[in-house]
FIGUTOR-619226 format. One record per residue (C-alpha): residue number from 1; x, y, z. Coordinates in Angstrom, 3 decimals, padded with zeros to 6 digits. Layout:
! residues N
<zator resi="NUM" east="X" north="Y" up="Z"/>
...
***
This chain:
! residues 399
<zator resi="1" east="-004.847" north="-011.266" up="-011.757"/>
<zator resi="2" east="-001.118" north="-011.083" up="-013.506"/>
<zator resi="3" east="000.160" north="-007.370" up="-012.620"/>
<zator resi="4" east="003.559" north="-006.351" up="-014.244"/>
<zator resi="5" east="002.541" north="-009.775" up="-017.044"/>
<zator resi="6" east="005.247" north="-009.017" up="-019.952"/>
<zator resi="7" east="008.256" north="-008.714" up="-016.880"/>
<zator resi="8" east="010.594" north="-011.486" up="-015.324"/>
<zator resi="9" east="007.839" north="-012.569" up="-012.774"/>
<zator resi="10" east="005.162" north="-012.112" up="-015.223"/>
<zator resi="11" east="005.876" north="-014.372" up="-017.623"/>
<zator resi="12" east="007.358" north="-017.066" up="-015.463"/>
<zator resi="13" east="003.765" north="-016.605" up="-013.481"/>
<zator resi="14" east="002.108" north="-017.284" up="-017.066"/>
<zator resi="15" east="004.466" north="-020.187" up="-017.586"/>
<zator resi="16" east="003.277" north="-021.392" up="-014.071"/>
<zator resi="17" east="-000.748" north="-020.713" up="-015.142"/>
<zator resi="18" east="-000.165" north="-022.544" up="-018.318"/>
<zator resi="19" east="001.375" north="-025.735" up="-016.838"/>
<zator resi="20" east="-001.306" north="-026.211" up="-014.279"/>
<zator resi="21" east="-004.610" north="-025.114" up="-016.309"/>
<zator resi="22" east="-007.067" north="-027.215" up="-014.006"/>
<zator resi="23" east="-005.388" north="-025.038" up="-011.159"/>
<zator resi="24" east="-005.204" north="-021.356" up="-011.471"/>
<zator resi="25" east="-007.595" north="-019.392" up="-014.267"/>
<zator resi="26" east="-005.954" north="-015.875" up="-014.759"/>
<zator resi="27" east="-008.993" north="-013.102" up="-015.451"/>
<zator resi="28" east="-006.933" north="-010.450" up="-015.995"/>
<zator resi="29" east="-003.789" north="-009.068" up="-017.100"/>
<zator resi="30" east="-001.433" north="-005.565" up="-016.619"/>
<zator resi="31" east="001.666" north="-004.141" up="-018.129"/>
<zator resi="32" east="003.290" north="-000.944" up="-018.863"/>
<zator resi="33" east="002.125" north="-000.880" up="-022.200"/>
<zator resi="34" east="005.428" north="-001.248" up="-024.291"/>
<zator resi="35" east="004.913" north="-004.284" up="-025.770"/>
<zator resi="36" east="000.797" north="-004.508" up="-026.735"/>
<zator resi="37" east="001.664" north="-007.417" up="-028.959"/>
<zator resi="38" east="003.279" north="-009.669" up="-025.917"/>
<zator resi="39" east="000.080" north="-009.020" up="-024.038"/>
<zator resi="40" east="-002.149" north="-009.656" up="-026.721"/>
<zator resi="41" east="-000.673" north="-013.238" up="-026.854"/>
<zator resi="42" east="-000.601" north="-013.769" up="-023.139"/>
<zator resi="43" east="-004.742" north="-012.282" up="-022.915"/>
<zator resi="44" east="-005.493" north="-015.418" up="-025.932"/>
<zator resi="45" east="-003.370" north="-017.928" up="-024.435"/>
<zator resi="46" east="-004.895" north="-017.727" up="-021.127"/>
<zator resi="47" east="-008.783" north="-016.412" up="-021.577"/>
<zator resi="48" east="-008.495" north="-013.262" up="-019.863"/>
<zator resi="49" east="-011.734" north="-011.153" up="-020.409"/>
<zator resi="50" east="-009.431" north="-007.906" up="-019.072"/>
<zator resi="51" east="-006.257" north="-006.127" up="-019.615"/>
<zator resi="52" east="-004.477" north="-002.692" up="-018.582"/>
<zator resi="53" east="-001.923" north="-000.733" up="-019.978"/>
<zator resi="54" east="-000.429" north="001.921" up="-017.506"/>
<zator resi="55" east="000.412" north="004.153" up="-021.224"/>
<zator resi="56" east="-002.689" north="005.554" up="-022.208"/>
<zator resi="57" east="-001.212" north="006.410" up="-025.797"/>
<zator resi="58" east="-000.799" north="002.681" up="-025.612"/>
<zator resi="59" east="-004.888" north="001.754" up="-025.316"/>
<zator resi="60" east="-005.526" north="001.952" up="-029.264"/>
<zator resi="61" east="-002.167" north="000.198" up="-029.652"/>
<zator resi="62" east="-003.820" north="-003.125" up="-027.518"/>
<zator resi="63" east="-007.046" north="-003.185" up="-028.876"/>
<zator resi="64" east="-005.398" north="-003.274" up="-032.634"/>
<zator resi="65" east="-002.890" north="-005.912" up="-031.207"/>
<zator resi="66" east="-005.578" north="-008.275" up="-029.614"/>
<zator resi="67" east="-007.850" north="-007.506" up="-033.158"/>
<zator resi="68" east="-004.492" north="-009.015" up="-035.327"/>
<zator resi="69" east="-003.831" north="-011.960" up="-033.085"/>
<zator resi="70" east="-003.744" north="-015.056" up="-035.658"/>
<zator resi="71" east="-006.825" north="-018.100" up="-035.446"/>
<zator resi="72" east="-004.049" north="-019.933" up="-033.353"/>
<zator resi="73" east="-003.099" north="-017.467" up="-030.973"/>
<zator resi="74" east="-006.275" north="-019.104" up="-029.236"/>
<zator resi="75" east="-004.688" north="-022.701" up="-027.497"/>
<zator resi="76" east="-007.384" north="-025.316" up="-028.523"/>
<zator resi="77" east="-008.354" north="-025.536" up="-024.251"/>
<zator resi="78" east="-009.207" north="-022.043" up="-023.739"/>
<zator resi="79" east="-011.224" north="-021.600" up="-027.317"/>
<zator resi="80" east="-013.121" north="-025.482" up="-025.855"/>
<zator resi="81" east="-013.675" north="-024.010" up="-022.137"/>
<zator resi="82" east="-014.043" north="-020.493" up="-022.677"/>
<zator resi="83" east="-015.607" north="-019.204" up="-026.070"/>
<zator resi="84" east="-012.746" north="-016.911" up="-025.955"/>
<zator resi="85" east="-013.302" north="-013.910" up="-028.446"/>
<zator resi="86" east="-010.562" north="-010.759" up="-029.313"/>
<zator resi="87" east="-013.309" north="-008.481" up="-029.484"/>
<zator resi="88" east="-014.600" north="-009.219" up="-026.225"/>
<zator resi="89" east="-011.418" north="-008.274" up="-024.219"/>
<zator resi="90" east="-012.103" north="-005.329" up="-022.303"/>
<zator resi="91" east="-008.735" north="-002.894" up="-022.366"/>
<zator resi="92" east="-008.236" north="-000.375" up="-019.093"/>
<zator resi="93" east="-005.397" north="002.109" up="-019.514"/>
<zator resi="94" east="-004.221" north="005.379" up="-017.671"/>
<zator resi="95" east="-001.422" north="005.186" up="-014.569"/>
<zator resi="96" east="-004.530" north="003.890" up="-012.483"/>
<zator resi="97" east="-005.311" north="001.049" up="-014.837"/>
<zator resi="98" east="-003.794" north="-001.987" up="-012.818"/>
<zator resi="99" east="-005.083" north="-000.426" up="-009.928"/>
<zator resi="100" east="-008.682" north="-000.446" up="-011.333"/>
<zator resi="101" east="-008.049" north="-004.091" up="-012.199"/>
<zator resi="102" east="-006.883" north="-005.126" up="-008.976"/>
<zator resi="103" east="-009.655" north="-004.081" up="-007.313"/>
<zator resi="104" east="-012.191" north="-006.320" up="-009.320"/>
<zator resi="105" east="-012.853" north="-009.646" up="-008.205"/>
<zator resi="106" east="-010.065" north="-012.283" up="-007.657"/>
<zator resi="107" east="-008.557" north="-014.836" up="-005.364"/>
<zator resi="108" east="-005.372" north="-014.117" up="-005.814"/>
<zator resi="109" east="-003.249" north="-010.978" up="-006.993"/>
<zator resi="110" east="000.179" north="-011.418" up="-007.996"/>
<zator resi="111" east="001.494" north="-007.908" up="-008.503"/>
<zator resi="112" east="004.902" north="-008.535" up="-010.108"/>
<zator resi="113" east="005.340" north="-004.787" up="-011.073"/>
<zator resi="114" east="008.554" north="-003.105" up="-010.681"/>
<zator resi="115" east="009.485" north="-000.157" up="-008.772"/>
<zator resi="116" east="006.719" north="002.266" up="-006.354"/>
<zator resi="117" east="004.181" north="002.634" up="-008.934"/>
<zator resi="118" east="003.135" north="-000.581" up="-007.529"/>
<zator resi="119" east="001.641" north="000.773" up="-004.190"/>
<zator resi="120" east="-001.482" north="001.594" up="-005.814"/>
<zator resi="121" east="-002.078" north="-001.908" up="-007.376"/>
<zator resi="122" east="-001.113" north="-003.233" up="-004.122"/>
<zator resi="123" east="-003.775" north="-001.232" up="-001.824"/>
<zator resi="124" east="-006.357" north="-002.026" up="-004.278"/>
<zator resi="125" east="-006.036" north="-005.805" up="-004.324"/>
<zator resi="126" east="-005.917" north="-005.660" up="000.179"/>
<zator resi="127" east="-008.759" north="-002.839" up="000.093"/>
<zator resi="128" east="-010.506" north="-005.658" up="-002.210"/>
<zator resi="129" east="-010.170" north="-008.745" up="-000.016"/>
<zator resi="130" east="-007.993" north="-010.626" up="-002.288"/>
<zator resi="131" east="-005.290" north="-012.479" up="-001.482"/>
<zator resi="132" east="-001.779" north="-010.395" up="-002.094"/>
<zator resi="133" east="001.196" north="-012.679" up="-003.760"/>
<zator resi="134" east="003.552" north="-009.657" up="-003.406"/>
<zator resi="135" east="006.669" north="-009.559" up="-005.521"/>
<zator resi="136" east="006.411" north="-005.824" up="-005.930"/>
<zator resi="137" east="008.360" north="-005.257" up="-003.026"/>
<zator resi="138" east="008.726" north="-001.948" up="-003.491"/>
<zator resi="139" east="004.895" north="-001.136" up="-002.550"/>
<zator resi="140" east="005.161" north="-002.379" up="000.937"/>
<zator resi="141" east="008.723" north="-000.182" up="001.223"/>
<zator resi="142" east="007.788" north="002.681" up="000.087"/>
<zator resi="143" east="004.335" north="002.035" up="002.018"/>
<zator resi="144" east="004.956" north="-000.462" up="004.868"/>
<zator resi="145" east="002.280" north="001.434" up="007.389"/>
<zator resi="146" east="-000.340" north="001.724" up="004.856"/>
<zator resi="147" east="000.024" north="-001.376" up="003.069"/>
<zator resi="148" east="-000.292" north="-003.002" up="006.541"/>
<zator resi="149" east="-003.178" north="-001.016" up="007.646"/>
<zator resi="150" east="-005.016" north="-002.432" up="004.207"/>
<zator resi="151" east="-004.670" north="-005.826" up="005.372"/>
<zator resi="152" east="-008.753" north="-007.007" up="005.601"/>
<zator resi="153" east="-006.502" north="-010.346" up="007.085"/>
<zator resi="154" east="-003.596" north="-011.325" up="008.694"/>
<zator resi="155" east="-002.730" north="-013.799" up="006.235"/>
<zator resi="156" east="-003.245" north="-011.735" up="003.473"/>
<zator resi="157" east="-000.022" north="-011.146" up="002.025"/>
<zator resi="158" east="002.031" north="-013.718" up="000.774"/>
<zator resi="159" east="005.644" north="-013.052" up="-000.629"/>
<zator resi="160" east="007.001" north="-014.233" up="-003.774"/>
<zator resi="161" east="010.333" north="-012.882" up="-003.076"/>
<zator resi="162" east="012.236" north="-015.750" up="-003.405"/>
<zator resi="163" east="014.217" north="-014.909" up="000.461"/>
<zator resi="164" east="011.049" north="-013.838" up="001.869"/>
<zator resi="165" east="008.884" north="-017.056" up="000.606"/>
<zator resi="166" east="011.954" north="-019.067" up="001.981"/>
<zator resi="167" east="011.508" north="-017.163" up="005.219"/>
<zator resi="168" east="007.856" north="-018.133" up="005.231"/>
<zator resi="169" east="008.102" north="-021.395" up="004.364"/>
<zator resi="170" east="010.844" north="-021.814" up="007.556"/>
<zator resi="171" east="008.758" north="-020.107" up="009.532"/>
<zator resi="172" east="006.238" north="-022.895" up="009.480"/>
<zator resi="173" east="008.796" north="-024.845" up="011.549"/>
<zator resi="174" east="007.965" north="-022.929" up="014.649"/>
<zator resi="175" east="005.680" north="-020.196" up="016.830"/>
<zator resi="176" east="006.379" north="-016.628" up="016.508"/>
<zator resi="177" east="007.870" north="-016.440" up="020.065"/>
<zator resi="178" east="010.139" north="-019.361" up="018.919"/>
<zator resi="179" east="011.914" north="-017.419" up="016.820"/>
<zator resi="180" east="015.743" north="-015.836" up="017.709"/>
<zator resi="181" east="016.280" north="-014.731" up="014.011"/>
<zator resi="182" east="016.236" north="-013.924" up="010.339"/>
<zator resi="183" east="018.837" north="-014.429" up="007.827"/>
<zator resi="184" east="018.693" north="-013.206" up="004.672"/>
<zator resi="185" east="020.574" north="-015.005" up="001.916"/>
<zator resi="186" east="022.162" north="-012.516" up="-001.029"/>
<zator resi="187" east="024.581" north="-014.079" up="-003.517"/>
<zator resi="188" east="026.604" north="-010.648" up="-003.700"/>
<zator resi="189" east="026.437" north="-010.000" up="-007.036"/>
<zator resi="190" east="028.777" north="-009.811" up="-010.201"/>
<zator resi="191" east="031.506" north="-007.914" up="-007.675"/>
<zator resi="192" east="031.269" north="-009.982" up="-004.989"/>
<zator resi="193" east="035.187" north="-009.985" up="-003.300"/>
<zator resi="194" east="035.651" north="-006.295" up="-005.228"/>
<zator resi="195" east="037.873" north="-003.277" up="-003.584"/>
<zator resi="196" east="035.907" north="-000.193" up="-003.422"/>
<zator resi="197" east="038.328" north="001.061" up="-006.001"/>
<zator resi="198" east="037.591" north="-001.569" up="-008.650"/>
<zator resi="199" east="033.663" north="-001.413" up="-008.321"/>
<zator resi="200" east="033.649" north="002.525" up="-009.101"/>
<zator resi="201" east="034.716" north="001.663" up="-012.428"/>
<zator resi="202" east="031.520" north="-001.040" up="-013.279"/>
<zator resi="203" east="029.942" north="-000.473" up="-016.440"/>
<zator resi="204" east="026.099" north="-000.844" up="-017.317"/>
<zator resi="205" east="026.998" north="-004.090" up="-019.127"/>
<zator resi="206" east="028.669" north="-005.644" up="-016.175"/>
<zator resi="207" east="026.136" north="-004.741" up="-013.444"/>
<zator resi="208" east="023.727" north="-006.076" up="-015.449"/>
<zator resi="209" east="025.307" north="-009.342" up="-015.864"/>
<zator resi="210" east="024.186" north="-011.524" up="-012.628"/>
<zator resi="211" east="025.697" north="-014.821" up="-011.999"/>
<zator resi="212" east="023.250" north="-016.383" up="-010.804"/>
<zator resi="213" east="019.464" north="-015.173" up="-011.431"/>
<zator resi="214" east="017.889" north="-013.242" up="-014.849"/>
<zator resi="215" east="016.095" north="-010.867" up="-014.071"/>
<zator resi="216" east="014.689" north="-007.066" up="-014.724"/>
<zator resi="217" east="017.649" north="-004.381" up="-015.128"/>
<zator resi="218" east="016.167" north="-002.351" up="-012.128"/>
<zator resi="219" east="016.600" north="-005.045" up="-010.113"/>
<zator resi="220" east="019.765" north="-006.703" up="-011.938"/>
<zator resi="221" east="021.232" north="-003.134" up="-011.089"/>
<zator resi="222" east="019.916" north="-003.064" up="-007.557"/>
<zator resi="223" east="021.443" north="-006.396" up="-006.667"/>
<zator resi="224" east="024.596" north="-005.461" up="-008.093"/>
<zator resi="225" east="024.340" north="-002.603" up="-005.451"/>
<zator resi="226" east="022.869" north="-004.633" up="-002.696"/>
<zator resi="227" east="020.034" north="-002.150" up="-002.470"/>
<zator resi="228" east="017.770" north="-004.767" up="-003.416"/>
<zator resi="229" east="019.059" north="-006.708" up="-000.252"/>
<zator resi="230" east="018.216" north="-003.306" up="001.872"/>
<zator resi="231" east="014.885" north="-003.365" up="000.524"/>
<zator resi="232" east="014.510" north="-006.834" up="001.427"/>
<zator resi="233" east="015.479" north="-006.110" up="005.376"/>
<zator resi="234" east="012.704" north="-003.906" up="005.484"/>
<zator resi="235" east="010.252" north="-005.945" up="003.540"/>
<zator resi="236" east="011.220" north="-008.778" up="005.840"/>
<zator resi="237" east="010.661" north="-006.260" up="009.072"/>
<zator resi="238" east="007.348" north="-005.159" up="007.896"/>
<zator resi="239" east="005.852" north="-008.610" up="006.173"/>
<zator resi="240" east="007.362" north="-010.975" up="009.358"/>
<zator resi="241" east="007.160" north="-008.345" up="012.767"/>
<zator resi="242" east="010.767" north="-009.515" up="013.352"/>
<zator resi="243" east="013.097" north="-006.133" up="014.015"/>
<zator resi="244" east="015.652" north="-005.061" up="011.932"/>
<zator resi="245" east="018.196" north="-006.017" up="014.326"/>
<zator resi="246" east="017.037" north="-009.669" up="014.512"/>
<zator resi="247" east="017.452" north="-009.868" up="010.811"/>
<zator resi="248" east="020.753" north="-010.771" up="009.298"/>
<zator resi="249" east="022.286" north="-010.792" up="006.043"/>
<zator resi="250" east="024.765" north="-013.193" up="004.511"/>
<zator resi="251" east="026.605" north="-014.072" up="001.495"/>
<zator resi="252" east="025.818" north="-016.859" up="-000.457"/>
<zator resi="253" east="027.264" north="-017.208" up="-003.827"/>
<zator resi="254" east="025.430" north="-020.521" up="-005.337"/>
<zator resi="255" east="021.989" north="-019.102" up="-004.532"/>
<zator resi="256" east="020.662" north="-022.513" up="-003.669"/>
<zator resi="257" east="019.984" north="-021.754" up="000.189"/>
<zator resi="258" east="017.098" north="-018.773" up="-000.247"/>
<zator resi="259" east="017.095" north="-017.592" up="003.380"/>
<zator resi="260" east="017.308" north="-019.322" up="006.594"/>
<zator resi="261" east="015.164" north="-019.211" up="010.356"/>
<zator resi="262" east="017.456" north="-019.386" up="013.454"/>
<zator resi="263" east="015.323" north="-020.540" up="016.340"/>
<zator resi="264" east="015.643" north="-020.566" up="020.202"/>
<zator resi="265" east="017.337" north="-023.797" up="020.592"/>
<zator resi="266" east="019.552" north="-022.992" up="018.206"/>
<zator resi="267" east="018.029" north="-024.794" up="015.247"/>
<zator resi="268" east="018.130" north="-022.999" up="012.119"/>
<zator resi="269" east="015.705" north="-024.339" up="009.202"/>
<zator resi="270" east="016.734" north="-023.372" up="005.738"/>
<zator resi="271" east="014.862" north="-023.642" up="002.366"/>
<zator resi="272" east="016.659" north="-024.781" up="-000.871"/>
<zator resi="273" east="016.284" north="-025.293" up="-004.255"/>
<zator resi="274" east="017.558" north="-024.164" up="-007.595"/>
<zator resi="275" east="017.761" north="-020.673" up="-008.484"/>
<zator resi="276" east="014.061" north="-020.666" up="-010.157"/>
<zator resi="277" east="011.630" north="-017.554" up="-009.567"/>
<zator resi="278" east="008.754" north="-020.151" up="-010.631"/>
<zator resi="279" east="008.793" north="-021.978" up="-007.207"/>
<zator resi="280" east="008.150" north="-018.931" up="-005.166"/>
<zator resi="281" east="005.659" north="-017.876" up="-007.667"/>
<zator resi="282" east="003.645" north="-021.077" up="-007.630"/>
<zator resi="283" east="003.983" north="-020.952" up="-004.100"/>
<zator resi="284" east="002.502" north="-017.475" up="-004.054"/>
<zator resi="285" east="-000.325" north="-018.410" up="-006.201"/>
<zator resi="286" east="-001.133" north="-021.959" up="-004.478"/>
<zator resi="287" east="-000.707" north="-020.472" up="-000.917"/>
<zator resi="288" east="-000.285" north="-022.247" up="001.439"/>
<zator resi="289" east="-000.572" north="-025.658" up="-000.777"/>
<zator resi="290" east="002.172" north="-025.987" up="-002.868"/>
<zator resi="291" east="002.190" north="-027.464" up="-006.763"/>
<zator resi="292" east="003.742" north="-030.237" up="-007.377"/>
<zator resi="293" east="006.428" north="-029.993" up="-010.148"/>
<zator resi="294" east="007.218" north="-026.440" up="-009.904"/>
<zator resi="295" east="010.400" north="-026.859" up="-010.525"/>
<zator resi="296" east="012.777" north="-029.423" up="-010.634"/>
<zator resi="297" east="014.651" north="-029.771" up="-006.880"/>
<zator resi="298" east="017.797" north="-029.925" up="-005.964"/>
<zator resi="299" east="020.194" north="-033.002" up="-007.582"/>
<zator resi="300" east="021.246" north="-034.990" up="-004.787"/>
<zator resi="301" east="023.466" north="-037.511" up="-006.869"/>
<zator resi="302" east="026.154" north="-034.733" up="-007.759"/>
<zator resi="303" east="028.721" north="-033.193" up="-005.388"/>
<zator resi="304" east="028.244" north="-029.966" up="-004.401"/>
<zator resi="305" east="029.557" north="-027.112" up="-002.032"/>
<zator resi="306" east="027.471" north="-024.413" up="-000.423"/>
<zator resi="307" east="029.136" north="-021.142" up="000.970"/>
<zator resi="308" east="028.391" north="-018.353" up="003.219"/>
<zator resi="309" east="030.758" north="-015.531" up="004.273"/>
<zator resi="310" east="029.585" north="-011.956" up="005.939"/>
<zator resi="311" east="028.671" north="-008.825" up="003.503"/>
<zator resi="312" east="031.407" north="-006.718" up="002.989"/>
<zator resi="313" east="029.657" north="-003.387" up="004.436"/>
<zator resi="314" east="032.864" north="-001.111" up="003.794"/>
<zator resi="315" east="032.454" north="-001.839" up="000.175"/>
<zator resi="316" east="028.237" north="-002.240" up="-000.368"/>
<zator resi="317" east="027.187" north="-000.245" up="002.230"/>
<zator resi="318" east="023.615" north="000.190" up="000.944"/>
<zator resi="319" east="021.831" north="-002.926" up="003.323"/>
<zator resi="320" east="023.553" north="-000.080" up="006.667"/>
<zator resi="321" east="021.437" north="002.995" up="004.638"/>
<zator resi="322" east="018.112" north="000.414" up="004.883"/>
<zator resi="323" east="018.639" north="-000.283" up="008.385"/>
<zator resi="324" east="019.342" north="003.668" up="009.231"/>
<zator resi="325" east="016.497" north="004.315" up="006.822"/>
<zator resi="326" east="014.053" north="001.634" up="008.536"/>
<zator resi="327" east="015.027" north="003.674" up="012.008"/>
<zator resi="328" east="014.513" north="007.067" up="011.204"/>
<zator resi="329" east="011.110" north="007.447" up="009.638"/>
<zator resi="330" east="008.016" north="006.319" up="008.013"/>
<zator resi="331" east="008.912" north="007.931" up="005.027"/>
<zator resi="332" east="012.837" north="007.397" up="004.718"/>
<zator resi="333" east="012.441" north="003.891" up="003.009"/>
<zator resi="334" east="010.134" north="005.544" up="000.734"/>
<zator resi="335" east="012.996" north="008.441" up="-000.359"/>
<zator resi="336" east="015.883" north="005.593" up="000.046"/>
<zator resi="337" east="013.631" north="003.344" up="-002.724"/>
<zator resi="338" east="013.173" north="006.937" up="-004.925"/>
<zator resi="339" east="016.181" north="007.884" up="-004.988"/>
<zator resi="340" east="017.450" north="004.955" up="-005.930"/>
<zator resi="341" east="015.295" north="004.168" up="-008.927"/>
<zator resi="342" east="016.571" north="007.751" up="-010.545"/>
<zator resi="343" east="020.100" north="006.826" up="-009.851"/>
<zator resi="344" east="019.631" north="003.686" up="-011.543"/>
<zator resi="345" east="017.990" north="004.839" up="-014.262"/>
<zator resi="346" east="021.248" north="007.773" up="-014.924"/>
<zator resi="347" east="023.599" north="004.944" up="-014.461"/>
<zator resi="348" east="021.959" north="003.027" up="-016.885"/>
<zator resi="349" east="022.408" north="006.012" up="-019.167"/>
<zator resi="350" east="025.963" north="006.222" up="-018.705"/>
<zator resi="351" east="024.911" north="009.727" up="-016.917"/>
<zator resi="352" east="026.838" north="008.770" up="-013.408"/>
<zator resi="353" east="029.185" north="005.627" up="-012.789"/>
<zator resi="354" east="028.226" north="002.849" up="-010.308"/>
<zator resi="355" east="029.373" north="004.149" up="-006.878"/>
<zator resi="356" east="027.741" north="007.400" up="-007.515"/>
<zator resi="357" east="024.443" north="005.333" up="-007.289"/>
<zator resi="358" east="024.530" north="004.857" up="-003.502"/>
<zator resi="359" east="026.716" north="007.618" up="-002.031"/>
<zator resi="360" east="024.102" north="009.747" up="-003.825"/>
<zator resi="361" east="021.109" north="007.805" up="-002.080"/>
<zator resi="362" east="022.952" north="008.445" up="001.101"/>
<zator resi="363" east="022.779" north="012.298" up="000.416"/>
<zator resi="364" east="019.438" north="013.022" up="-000.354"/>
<zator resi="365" east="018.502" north="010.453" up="002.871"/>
<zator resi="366" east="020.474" north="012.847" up="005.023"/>
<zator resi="367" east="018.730" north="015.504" up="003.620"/>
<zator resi="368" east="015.160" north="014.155" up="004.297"/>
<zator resi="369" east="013.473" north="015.590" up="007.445"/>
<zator resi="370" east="010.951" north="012.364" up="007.291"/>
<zator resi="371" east="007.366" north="011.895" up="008.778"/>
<zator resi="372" east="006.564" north="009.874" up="012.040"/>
<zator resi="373" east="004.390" north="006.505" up="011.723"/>
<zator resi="374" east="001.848" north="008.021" up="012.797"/>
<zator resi="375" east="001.394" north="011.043" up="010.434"/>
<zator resi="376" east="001.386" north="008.841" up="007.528"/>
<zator resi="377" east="-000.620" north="009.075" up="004.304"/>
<zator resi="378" east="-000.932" north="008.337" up="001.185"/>
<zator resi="379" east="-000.016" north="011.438" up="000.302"/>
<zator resi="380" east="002.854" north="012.647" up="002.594"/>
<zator resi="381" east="004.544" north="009.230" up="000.930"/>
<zator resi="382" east="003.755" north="010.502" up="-002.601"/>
<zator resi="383" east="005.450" north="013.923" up="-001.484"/>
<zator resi="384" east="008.164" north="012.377" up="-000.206"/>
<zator resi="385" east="008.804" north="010.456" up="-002.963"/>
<zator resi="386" east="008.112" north="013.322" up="-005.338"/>
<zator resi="387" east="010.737" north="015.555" up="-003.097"/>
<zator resi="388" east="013.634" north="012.214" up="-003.068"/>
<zator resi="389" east="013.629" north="012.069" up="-007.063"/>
<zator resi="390" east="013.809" north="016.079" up="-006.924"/>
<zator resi="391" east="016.457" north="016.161" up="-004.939"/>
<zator resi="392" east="018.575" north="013.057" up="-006.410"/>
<zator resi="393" east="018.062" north="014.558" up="-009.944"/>
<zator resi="394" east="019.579" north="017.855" up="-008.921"/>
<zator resi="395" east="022.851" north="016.162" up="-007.399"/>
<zator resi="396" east="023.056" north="013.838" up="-010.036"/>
<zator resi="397" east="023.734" north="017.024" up="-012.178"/>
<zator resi="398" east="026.447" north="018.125" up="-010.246"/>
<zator resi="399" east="028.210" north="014.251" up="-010.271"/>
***
């Protein structure tokens, strides 16, 4: 299953299907609903039997797109191996759609949706049995307890972050009690060596211009911010057991080192490779064999220089509000993720200028009177959540 398909990951997943069609057989397919057409093509270039659009106004849309797909839409392979018919697809839709298909039968999930409407897709595929490749890293944020508690294995969930399938891949190097540290890798961002001054002034256009990876706006935004690298601290907590103040982050601007294992003896095993989301996603689909040709590696016949310098906390101070978040409450990475996503989305606007974006998140955190571990549910998360977007949208319209 292909969650989040017409997205960054999603289409770099399909590219990674398409190349290796004795492989991986993709059975169904989910999207916002947005662009019908785009899923149409990707349901008759692959054979799927299934898709879901999260827009229910959308579901007429799909079944019209799929009905005007042209004769060779249908790749020769898939019409030889599969009979593959339009009028056969079967097309979910409602906000519970990819969750519906996630449950259904499948080796592997990769849920490449963005933001926390991804939590639901995310229990579904665990509840199910299947295996989790989890670049929807918001689900296990906002969720960490649950999404844990869903596990029906201990391998279950396998990252497609591309720091967090570095970290797994070092891991492999060593036992769990070998382990001193983790070290996150983050290129910075556009701003990277800013004042504070200068980065309150950023513009939609140039947070959304990374230097080194394309990506989603949410997330282009988010690493602008560092946010995305605060999420990441406590998606690494939760998906490795390592604590939050074993886990490092560092600057490094080439984005060719993806994260790095310090061990006991003082070893530290780093993975590298070109800035490529289709090596952790083959990775995540072929765990724990990899597939050969991914991606082209690393060019060992040029000369080339790697960095690494600390993060500048005075100026991006949003990885500190994960770690404070992480140590509070269950539920304060699941208001520090909310929050966020509406202050995004007004920045994106134009409603609010790019330092408003975290000094607000800080404010509604300090607010929150979070739940303990082990109160958790489903549904205190949802309120939370509900309460953090509330409360962000009503100091947004004081900014």
């Amino acid at each position: 299953m292909l969650l989040g398909c017409t997205g960054s990951i999603g289409t770099q997943a399909v590219d990674v299907v398409r190349r290796n069609p004795d492989r991986f057989r993709v059975v169904g397919l989910s999207a916002g609903g947005r662009d019908v057409a785009a899923v149409a093509r990707q349901a008759a270039g692959l054979g799927v039997g299934v898709v879901a659009v999260a827009d229910p106004a959308a579901a007429d849309g799909m079944r019209a797109a799929l009905a005007d797909l042209p004769p060779d839409a249908v790749p020769a392979d898939v019409a030889a191996a599969e009979g593959w018919r339009a009028a056969d697809v079967e097309v979910l839709a409602g906000p519970d759609a990819a969750s519906t298909l996630a449950a259904r039968p499948a080796d592997v999930v990769l849920n490449g949706i963005t933001g926390s409407v991804g939590l639901g897709p995310t229990l579904a595929a665990l509840r199910a049995g299947a295996t989790l490749a989890l670049a929807n890293k918001e689900s296990l944020v906002v969720g960490g307890p649950l999404v844990r508690a869903a596990r029906t294995r201990a391998d279950q969930i396998v990252p497609v972050d591309s720091e967090h399938s570095a970290l797994a891949q070092a891991l492999r190097s060593g036992t769990e009690r070998e382990v001193r540290r983790l070290v996150l890798t983050a290129s910075g961002g556009p701003f990277r060596g800013w004042t504070a001054d200068a980065v309150k002034a950023v513009t939609p256009e140039q947070a959304l211009a990374h230097p080194t990876w394309a990506m989603g706006p949410v997330v282009t935004v988010n690493s602008a911010t560092l946010v995305n690298k605060g999420l990441e601290l406590i998606e690494a907590h939760l998906l490795f057991d390592v604590p939050p103040e074993r886990i490092d982050v560092v600057v490094h601007p080439q984005s060719v080192v993806h994260s790095m294992v310090e061990f006991v003896d003082g070893s530290t095993i780093a993975q590298a490779s070109p800035p490529d989301m289709r090596l952790p996603i083959a990775l995540g689909l072929g765990w724990p064999d990899r597939v050969p040709d991914a991606v082209p590696g690393c060019d060992w016949t040029r000369a080339t220089s790697w960095t690494f310098e600390p993060l500048d906390e005075a100026v991006f101070p949003a990885v500190r509000l994960a770690r404070e978040a992480l140590a509070t409450s269950a539920t304060h990475p699941a208001v520090l993720n909310a929050a966020n996503e509406e202050c995004v989305a007004a920045f994106l606007a134009g409603r609010i200028g790019f330092g408003d974006v975290v000094a607000t998140v800080s404010r509604v955190l300090d607010e929150h009177d979070g739940v303990a571990a082990a109160d958790l549910t489903l549904e205190r998360v949802l309120a939370a959540e509900d309460w953090a977007r509330a409360r962000a949208h009503e100091v947004l319209a004081r900014t």
